[in-house]
C-alpha positions in Angstrom: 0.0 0.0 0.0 1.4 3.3 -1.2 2.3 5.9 1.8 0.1 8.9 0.9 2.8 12.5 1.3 5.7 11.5 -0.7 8.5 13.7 -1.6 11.0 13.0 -4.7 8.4 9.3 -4.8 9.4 8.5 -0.7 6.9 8.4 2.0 8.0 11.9 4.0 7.2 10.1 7.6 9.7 7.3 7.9 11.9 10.4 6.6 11.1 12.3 9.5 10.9 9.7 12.5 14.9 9.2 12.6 15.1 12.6 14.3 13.2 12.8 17.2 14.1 8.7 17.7 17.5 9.7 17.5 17.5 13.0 19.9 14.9 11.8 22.4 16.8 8.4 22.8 20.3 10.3 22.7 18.8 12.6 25.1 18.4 10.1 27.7 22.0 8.8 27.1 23.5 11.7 27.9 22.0 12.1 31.1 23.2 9.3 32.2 26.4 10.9 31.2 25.8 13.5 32.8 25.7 11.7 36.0 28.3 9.1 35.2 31.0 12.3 34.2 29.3 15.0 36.5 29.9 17.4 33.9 26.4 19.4 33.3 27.2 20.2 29.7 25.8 16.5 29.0 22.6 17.5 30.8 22.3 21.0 29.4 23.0 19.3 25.6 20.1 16.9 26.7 17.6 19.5 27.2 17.6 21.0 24.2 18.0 17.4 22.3 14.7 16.3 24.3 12.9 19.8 22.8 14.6 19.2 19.4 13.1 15.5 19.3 9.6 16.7 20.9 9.2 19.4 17.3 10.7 16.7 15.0 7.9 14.2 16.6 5.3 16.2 16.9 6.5 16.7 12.5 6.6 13.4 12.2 3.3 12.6 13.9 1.3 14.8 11.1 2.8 12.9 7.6 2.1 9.7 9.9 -1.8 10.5 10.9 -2.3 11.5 6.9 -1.0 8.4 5.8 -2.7 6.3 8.5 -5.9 7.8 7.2 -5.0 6.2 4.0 -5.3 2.7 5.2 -8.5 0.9 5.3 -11.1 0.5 7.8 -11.2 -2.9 9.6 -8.2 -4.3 8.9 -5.1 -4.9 11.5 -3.3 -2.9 10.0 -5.1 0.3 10.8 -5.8 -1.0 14.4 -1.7 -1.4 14.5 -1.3 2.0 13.4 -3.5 3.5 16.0 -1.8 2.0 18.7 1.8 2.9 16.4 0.3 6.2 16.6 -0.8 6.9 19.8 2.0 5.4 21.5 3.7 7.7 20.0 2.3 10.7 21.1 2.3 9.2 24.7 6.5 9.3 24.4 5.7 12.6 23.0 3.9 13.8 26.0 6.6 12.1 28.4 9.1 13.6 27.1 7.9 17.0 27.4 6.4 16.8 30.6 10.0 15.9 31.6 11.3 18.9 29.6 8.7 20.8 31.8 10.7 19.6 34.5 14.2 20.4 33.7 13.1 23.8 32.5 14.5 26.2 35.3 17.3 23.0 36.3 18.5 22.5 32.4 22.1 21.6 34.4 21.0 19.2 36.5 19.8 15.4 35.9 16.8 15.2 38.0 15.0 11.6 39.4 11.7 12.8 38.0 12.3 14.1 34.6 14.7 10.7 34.2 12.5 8.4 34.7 10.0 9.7 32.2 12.8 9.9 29.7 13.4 6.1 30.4 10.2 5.1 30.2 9.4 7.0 26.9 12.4 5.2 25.7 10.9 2.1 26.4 7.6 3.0 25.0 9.3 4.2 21.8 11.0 0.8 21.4 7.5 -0.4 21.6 5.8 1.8 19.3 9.1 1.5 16.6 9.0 -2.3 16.9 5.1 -1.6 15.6 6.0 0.6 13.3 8.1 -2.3 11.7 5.5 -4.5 11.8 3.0 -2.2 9.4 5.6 -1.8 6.8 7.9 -5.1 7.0 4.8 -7.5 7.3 1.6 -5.2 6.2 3.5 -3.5 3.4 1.5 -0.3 4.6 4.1 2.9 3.2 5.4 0.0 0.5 5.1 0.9 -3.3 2.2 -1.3 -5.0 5.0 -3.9 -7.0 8.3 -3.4 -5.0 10.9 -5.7 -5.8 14.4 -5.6 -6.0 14.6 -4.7 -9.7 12.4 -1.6 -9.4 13.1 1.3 -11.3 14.1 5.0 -9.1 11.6 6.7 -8.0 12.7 9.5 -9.5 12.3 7.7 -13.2 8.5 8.6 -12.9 7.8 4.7 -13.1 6.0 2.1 -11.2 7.7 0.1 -9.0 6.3 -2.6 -11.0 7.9 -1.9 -14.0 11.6 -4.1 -14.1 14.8 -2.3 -14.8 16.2 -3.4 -18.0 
């Protein structure tokens, strides 16, 4: 099933999710920096990763609602991308909450704030590991005809169509 926003013939959404996986979950590895080292620079770096990851998800979260809204009614694979979805959002939510936190203590790794961060992590494990399942075994995002001998997207072709 085709993703629905494409730019340059790729689904903008898996384009998008990298960042705020990457910052949220690096944020959370340097606090624990932070505390290993002592060195507040980790933690400070963290705070503004954690609000960098919260824009890029909250991005991410609109190409992923439009193409969710693209997959039918009734089927697994939209009751997978619900809970993909709204998952989501909950590590959104954590995340910021702890950013709400930190906000006047950007220097300092508090107990609170951390252990939001770690379970948001976990969560986002969660909510990746479905986000795997509706491409790699629904094919939800997946050109109608991929296979390995697909012509570039750019070609203005169907995956269908073979590469001579």
């Amino acid at each position: 099933m085709n993703s629905r926003v494409k730019v340059v013939g790729h689904p903008i959404h898996p384009m998008l999710v990298v960042f705020p996986l990457g910052l949220l979950a690096s944020s959370l590895v340097f606090d624990f920096i932070a505390l290993a080292t002592g060195n507040s620079d980790w933690a400070v770096s963290s705070f503004y990763m954690i609000a960098a990851g919260i824009v890029g998800g909250l991005a991410a979260a609109v190409f992923g609602l439009l193409d969710w809204l693209s997959v039918p009614s009734g089927t697994r694979a939209r009751a997978l991308g619900a809970w993909h979805g709204l998952g989501n959002v909950v590590v959104v939510v954590l995340f910021a909450v702890a950013w709400a936190l930190r906000f006047n203590q950007r220097t300092d790794v508090a107990l609170a704030p951390l252990v939001l961060q770690i379970l948001a992590v976990g969560m986002a494990l969660v909510t990746g590991w479905l986000g795997g399942e509706l491409v790699d075994r629904m094919g939800i995002g997946v050109d109608d005809g991929a296979n390995p001998d697909a012509p570039s997207s750019l070609s203005g072709r169907r995956a269908s169509e073979r590469v001579q």
